[in-house]
DRENVEX-984860 format. One record per atom (N, C-alpha, C): residue in one letter; x, y, z; atom name. Coordinates in nm, 4 decimals. Atoms other than C-alpha are relative to their C-alpha. Layout:
BEGIN
KOLMI | r | u | v | w | a
KOLMI | A | X | Y | Z | CA
...
//
This chain:
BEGIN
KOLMI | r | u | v | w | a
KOLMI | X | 0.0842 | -0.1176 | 0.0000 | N
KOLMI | X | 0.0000 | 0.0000 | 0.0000 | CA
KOLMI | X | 0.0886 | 0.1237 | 0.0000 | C
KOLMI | X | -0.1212 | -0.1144 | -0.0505 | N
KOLMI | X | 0.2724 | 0.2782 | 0.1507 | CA
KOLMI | X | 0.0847 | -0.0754 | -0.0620 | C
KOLMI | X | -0.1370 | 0.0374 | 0.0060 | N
KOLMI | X | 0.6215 | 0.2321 | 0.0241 | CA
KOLMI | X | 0.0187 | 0.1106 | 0.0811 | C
KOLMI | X | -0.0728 | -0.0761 | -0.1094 | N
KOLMI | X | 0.7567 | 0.3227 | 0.3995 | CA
KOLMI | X | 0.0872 | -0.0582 | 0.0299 | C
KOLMI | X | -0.0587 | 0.1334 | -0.0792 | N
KOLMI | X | 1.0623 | 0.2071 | 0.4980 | CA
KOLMI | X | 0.0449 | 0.0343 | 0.0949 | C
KOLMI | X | -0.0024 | -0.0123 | -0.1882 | N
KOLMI | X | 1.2448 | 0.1914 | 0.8497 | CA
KOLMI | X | 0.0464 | 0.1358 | 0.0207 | C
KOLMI | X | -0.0812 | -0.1684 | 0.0198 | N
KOLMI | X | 1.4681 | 0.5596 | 0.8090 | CA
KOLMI | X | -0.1580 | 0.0609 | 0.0453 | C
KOLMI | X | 0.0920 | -0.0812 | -0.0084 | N
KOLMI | X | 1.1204 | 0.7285 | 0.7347 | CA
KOLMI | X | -0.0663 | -0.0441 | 0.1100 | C
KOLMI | X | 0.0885 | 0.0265 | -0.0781 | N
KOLMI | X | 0.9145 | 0.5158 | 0.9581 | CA
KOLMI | X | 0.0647 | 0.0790 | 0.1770 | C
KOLMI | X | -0.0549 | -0.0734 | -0.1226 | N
KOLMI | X | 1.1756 | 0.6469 | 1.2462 | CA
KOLMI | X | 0.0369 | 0.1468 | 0.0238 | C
KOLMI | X | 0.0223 | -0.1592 | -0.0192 | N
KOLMI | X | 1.1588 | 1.0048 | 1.1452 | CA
KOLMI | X | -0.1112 | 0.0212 | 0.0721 | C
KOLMI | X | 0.1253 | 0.0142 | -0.0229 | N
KOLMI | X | 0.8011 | 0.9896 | 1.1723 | CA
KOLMI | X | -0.0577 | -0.0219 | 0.1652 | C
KOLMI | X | -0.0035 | 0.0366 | -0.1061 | N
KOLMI | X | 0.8318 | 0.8538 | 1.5161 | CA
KOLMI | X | 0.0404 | 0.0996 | 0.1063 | C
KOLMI | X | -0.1028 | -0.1220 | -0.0892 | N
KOLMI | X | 1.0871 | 1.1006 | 1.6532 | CA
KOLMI | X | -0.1258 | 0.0990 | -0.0288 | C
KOLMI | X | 0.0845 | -0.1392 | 0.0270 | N
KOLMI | X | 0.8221 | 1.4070 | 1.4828 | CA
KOLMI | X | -0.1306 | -0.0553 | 0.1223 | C
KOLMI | X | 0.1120 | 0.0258 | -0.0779 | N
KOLMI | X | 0.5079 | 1.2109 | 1.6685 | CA
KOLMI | X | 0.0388 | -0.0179 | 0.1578 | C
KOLMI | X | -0.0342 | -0.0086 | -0.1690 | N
KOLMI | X | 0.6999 | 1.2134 | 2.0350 | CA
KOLMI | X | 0.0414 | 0.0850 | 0.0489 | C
KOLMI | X | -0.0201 | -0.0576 | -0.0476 | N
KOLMI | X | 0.8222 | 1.5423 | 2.0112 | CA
KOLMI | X | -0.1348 | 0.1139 | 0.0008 | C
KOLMI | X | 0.1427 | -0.0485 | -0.0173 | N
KOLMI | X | 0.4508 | 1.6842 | 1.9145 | CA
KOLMI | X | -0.0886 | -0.0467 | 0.0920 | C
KOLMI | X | 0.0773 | 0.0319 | -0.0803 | N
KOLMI | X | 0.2607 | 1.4594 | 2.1140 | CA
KOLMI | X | 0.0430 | -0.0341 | 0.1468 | C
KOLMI | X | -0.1051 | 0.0311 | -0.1489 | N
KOLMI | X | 0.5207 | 1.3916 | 2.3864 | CA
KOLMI | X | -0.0620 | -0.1367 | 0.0455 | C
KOLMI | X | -0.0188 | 0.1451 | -0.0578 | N
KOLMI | X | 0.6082 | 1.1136 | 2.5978 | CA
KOLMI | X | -0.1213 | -0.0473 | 0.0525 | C
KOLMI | X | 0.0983 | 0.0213 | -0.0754 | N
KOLMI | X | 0.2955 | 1.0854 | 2.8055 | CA
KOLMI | X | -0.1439 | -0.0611 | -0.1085 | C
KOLMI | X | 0.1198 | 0.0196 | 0.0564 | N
KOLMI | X | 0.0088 | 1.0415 | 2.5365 | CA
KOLMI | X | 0.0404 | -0.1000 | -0.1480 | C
KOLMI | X | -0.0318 | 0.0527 | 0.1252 | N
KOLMI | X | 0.2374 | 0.8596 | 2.2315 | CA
KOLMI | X | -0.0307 | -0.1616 | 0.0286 | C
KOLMI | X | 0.0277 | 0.1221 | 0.0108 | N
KOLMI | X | 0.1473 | 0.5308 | 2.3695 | CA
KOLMI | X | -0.1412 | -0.0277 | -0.0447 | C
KOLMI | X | 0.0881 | 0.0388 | 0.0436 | N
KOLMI | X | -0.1944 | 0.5621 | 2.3313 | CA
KOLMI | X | -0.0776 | 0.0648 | -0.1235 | C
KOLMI | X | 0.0453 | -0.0508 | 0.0944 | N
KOLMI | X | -0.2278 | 0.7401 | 2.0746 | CA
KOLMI | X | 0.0560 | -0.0986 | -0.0852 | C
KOLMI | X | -0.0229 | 0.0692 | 0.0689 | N
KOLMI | X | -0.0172 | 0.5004 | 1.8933 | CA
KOLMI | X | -0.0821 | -0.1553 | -0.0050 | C
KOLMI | X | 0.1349 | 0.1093 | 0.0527 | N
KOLMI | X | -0.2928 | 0.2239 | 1.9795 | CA
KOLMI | X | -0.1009 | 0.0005 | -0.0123 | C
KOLMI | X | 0.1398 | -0.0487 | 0.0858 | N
KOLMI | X | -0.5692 | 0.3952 | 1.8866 | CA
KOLMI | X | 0.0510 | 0.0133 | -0.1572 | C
KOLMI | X | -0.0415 | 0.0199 | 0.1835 | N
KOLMI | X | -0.3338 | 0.4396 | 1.5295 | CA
KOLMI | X | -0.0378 | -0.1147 | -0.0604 | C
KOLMI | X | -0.0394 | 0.1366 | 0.0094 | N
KOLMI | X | -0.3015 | 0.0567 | 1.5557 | CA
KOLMI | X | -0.1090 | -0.0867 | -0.0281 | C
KOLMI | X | 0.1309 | 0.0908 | -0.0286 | N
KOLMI | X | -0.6845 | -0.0499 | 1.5809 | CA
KOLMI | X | -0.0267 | 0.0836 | -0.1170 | C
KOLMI | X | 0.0647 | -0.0513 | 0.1491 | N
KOLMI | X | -0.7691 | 0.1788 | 1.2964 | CA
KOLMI | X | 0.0492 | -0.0052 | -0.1351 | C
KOLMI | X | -0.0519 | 0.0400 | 0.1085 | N
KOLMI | X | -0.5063 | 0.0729 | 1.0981 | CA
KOLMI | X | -0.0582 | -0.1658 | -0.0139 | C
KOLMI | X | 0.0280 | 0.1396 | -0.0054 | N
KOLMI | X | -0.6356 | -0.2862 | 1.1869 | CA
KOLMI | X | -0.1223 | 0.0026 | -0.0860 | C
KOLMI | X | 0.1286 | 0.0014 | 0.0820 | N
KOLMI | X | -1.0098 | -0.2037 | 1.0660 | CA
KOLMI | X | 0.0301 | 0.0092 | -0.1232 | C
KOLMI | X | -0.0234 | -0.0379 | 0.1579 | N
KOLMI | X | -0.8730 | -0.0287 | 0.7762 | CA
KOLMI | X | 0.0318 | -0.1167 | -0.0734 | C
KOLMI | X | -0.0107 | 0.0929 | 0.0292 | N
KOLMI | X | -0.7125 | -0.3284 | 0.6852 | CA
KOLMI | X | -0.1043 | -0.1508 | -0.0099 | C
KOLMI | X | 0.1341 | 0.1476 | 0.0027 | N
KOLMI | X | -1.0178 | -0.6010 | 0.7626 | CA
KOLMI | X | -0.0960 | 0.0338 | -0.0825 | C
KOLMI | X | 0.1405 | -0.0353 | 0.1268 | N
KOLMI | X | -1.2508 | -0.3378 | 0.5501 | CA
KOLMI | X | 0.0654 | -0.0211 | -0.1304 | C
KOLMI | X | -0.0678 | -0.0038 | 0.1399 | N
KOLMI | X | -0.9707 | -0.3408 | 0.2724 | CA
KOLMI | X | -0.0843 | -0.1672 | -0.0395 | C
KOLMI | X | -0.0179 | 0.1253 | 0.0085 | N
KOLMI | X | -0.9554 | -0.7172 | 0.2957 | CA
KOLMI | X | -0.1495 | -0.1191 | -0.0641 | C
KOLMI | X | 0.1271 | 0.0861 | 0.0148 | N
KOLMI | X | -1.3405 | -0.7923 | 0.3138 | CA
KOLMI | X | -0.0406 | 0.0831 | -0.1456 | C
KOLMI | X | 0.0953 | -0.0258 | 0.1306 | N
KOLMI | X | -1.4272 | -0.5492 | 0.0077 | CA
KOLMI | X | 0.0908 | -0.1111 | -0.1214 | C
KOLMI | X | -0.0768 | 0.0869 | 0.0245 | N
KOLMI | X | -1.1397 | -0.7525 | -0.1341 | CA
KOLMI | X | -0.0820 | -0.1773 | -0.0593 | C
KOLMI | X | 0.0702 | 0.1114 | 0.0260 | N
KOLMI | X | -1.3292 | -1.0910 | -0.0775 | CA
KOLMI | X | -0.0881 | 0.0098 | -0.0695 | C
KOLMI | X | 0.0838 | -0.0405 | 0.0016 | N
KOLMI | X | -1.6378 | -0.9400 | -0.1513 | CA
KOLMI | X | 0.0319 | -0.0145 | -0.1768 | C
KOLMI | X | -0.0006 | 0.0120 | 0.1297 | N
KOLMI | X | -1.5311 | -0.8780 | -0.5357 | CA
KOLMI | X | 0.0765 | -0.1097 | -0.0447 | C
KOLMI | X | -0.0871 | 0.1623 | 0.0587 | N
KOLMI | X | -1.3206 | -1.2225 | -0.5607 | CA
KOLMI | X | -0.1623 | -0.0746 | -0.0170 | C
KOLMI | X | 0.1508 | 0.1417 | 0.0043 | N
KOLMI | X | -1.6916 | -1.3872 | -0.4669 | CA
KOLMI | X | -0.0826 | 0.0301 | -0.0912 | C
KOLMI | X | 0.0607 | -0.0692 | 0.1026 | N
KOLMI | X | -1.8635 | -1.1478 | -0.7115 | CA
KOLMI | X | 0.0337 | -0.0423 | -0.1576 | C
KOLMI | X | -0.0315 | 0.0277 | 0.0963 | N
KOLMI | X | -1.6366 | -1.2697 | -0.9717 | CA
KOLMI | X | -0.0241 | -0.1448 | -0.0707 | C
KOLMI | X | 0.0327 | 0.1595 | -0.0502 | N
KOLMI | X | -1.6775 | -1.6019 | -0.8602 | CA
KOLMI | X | -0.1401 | -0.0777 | -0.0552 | C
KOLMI | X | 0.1047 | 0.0516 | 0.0225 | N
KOLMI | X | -2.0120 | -1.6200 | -0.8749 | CA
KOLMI | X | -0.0825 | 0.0130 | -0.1697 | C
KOLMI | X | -0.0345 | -0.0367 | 0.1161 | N
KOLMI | X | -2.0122 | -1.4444 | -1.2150 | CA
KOLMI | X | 0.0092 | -0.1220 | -0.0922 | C
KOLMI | X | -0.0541 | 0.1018 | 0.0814 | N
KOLMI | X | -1.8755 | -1.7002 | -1.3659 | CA
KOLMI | X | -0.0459 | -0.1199 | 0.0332 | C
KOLMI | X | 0.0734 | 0.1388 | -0.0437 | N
KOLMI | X | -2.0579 | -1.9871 | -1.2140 | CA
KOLMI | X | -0.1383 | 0.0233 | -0.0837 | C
KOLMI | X | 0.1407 | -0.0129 | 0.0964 | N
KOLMI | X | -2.3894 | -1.8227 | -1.3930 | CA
KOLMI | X | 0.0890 | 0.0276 | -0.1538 | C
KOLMI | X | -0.0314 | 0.0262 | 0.1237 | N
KOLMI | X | -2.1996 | -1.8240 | -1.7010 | CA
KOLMI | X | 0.0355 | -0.1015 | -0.0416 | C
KOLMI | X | -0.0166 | 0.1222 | 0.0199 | N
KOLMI | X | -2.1039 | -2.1660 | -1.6532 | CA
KOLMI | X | -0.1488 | -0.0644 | 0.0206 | C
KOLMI | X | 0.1238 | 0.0615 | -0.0072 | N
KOLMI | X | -2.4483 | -2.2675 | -1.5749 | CA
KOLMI | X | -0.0857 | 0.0486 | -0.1099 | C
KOLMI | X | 0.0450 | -0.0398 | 0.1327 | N
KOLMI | X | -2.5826 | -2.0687 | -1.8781 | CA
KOLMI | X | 0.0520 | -0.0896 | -0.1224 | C
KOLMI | X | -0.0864 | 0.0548 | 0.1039 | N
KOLMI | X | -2.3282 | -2.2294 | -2.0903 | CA
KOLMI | X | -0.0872 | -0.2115 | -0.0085 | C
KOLMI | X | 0.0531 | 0.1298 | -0.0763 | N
KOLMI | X | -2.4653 | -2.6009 | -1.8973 | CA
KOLMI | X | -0.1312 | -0.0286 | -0.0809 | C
KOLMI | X | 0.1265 | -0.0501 | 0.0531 | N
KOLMI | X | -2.8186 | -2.4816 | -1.9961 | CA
KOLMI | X | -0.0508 | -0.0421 | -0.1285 | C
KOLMI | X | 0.0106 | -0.0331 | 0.1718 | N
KOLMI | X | -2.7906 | -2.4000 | -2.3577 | CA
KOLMI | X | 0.0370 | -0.1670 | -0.0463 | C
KOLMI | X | -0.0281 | 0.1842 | 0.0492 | N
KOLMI | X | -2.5901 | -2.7828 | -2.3956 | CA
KOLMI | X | -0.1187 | -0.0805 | 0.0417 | C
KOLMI | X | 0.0944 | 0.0922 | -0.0530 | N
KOLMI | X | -2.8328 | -2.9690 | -2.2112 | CA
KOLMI | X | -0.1174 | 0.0013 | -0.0648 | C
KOLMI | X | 0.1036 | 0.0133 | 0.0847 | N
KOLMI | X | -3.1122 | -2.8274 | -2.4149 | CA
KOLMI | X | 0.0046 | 0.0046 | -0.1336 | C
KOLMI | X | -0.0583 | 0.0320 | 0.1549 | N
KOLMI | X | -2.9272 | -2.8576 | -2.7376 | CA
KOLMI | X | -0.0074 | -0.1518 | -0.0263 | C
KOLMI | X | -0.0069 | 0.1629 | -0.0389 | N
KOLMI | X | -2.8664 | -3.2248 | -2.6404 | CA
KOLMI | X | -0.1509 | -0.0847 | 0.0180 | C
KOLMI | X | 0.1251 | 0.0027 | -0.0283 | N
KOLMI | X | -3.2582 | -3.2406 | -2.5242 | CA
KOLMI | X | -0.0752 | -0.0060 | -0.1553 | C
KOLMI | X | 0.0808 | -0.0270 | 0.1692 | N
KOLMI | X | -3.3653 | -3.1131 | -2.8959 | CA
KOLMI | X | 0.0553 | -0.1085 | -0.0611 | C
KOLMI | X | -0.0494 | 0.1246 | 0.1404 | N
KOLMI | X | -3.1309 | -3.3760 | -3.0730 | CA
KOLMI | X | -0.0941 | -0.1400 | 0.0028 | C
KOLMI | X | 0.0660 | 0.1751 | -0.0281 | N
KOLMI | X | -3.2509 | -3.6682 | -2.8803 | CA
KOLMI | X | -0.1593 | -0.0050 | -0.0451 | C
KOLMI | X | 0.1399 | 0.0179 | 0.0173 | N
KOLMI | X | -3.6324 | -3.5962 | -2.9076 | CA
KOLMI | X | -0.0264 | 0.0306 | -0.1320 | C
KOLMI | X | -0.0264 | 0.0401 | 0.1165 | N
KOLMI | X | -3.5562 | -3.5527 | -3.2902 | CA
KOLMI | X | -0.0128 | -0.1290 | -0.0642 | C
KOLMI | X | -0.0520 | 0.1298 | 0.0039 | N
KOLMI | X | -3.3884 | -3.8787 | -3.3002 | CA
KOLMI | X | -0.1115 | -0.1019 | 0.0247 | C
KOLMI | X | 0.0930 | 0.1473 | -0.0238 | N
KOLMI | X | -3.6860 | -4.0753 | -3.1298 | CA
KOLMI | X | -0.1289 | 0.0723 | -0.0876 | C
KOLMI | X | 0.1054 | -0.0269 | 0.0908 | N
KOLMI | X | -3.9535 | -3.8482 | -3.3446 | CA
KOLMI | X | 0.0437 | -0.0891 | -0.1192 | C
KOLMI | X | -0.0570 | 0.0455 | 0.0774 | N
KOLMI | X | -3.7245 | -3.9842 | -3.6428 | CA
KOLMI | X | -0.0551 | -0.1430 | -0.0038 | C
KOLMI | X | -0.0150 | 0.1645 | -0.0329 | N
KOLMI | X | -3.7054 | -4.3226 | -3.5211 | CA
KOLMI | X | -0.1615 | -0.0845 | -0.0103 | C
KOLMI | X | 0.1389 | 0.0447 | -0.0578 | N
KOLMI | X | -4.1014 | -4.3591 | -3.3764 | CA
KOLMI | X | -0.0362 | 0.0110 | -0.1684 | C
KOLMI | X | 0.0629 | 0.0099 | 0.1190 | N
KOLMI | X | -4.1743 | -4.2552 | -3.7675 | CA
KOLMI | X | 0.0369 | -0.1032 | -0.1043 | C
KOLMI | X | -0.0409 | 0.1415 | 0.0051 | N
KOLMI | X | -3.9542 | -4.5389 | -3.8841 | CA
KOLMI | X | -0.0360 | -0.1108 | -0.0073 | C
KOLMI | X | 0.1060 | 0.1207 | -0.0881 | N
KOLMI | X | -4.1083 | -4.7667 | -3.6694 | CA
KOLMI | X | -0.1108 | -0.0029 | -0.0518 | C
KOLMI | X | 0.0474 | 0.0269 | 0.0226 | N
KOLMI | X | -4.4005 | -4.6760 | -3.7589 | CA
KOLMI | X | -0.0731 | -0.0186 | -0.1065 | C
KOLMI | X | -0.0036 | 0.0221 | 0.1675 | N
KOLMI | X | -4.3614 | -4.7137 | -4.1494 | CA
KOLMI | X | -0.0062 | -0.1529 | -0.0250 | C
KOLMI | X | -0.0398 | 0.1660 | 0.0295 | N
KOLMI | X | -4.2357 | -5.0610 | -4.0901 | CA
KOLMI | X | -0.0920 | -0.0793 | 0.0373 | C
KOLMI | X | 0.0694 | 0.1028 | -0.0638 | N
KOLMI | X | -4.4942 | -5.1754 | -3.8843 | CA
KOLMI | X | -0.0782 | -0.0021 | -0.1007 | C
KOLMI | X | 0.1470 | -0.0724 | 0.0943 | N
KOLMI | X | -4.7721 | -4.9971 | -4.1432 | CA
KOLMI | X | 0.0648 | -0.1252 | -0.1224 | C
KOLMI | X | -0.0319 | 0.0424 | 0.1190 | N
KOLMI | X | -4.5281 | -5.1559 | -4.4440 | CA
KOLMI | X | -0.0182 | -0.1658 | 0.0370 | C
KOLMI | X | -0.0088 | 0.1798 | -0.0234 | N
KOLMI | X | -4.5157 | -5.5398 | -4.2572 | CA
KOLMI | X | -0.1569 | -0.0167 | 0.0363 | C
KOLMI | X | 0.1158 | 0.0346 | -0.0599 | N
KOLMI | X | -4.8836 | -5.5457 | -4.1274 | CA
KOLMI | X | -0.1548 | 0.0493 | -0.1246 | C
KOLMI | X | 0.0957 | -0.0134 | 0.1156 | N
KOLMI | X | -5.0250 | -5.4290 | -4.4735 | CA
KOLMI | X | -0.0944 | 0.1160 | 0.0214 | C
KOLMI | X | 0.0890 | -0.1500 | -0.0010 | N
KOLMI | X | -5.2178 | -5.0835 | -4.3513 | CA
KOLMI | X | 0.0644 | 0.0951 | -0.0395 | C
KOLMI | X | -0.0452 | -0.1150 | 0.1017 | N
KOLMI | X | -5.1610 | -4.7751 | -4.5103 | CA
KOLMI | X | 0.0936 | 0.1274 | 0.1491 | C
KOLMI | X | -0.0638 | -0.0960 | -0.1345 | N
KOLMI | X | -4.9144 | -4.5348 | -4.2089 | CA
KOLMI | X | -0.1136 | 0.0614 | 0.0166 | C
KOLMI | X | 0.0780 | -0.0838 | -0.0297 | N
KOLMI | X | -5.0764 | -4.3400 | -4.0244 | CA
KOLMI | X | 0.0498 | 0.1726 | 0.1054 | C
KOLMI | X | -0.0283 | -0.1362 | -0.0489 | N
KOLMI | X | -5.0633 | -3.9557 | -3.8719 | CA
KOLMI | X | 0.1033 | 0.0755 | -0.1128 | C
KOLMI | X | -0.0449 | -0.0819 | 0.0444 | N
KOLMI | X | -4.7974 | -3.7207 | -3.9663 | CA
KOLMI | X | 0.1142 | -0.0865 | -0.0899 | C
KOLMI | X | -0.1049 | 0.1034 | 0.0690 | N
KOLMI | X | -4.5776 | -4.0128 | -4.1295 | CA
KOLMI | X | -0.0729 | -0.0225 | -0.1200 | C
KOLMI | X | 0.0599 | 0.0611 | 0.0611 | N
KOLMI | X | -4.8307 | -4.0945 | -4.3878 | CA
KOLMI | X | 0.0665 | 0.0290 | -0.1335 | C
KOLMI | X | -0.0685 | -0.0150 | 0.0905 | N
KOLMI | X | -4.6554 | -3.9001 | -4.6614 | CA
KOLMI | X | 0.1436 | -0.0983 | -0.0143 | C
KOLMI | X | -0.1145 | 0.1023 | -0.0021 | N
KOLMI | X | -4.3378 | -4.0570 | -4.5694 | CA
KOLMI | X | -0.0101 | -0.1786 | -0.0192 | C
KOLMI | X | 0.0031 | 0.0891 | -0.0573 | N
KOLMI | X | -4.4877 | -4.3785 | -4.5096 | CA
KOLMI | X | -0.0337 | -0.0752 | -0.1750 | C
KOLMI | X | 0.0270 | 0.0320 | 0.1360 | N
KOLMI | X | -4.6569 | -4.3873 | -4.8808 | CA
KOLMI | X | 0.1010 | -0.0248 | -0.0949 | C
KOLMI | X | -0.1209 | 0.0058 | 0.0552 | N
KOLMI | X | -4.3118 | -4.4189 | -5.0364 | CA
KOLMI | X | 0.0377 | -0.1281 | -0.0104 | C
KOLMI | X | -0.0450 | 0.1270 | -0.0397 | N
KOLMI | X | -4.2618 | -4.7615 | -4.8833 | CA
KOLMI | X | -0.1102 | -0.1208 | -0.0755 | C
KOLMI | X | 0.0888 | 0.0918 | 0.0696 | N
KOLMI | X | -4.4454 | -5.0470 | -5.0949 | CA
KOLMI | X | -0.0543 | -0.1099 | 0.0656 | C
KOLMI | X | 0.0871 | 0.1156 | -0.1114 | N
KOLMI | X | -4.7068 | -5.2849 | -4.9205 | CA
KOLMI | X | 0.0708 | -0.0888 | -0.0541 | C
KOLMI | X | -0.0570 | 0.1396 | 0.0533 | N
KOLMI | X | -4.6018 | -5.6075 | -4.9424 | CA
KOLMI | X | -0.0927 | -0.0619 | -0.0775 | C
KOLMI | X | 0.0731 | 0.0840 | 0.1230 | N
KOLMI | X | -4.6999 | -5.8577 | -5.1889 | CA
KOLMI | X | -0.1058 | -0.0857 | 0.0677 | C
KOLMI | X | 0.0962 | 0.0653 | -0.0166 | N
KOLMI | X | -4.9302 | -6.1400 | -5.1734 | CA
KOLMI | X | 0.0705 | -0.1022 | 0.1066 | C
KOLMI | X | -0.0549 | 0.1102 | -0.0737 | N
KOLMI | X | -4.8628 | -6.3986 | -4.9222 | CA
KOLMI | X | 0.0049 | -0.1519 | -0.0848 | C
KOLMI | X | -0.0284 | 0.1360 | 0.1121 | N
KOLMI | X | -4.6608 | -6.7252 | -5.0694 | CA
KOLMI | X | -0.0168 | -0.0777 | 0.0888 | C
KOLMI | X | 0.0274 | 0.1032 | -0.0574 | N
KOLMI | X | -4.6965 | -7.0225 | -4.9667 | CA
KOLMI | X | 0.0721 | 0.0118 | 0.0905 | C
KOLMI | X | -0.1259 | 0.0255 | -0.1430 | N
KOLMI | X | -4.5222 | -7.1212 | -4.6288 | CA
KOLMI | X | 0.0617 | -0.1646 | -0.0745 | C
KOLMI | X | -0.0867 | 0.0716 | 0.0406 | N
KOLMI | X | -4.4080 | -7.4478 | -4.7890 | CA
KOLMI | X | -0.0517 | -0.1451 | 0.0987 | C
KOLMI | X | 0.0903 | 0.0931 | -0.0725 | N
KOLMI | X | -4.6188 | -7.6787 | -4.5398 | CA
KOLMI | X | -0.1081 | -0.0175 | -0.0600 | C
KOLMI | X | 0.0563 | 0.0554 | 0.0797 | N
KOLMI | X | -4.8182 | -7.8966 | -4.6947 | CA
KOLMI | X | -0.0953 | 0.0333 | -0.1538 | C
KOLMI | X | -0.0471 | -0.0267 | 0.1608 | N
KOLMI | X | -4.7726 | -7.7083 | -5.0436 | CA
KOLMI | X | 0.0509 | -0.0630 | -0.0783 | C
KOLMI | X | -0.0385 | 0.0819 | 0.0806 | N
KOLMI | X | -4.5308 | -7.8846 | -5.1688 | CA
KOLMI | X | -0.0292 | -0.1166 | -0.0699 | C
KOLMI | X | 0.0736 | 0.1497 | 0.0126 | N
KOLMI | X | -4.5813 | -8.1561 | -5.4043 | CA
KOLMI | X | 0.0777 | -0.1087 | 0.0846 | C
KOLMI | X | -0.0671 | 0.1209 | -0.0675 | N
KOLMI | X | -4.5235 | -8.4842 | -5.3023 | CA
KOLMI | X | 0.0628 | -0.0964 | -0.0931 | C
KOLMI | X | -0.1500 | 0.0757 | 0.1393 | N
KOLMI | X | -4.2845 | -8.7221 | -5.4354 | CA
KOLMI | X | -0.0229 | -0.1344 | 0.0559 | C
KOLMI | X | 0.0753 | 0.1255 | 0.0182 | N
KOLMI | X | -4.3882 | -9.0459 | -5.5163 | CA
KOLMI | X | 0.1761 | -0.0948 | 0.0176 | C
KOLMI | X | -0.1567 | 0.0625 | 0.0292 | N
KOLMI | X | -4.1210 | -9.3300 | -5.4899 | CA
KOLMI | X | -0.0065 | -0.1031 | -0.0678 | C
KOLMI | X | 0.0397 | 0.0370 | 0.1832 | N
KOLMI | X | -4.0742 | -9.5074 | -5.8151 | CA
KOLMI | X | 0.0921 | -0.1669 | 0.0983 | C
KOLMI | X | -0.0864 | 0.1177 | -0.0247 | N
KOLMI | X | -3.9331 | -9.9051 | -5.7243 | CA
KOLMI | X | -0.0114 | -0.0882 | -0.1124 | C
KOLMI | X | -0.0212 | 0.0340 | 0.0948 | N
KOLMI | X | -3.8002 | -10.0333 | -5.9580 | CA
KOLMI | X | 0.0214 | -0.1151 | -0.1241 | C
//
């Protein structure tokens, strides 16, 4: 704060004992001593005071920052399963032979019903005779 060093600080000393003399320099010098003390605890706390200000500053800009990702991240995913649920429910519409339905239907019309159902191959096939010979 002061650049005082010991020379000056002992001028200073000698001037304050021959003005205030011997009798009153003690306590006047600890009444100096307690107000240099406050001075110092008010420095100290406005001190803290704007470290926590800065502090906190920056914690709502980190939580803004938090915010904005989380609901960036929020929009992708519920994209992703709108995406997906319309997907789904093309395939089900395209395997179960109904035409989609809701807001998929355009999308869904693209996809070609399936054909006719073929045989399964149980008791279709011919049968095969056995020739002896």
């Amino acid at each position: 704060m002061f650049d005082i060093g010991f020379s000056e600080l002992i001028i200073i000393s000698l001037i304050a004992l021959i003005v205030i003399g011997p009798k009153r320099l003690p306590g006047v010098a600890r009444t100096l001593g307690h107000l240099a003390g406050r001075l110092r605890r008010y420095v100290d706390d406005v001190k803290a005071d704007i470290s926590r200000e800065a502090e906190l500053d920056e914690l709502r800009k980190m939580r803004d920052n938090l915010q904005e990702a989380a609901t960036g991240f929020e929009t992708a995913v519920q994209s992703e399963i709108h995406k997906t649920e319309g997907d789904l429910n093309a395939a089900a519409s395209a395997a179960t032979g109904e035409p989609p339905k809701g807001a998929d239907a355009a999308a869904g019309s693209a996809v070609e019903p399936p054909k006719a159902a073929e045989p399964s191959g149980i008791g279709d096939s011919p049968k095969l005779t056995e020739k002896t010979g």
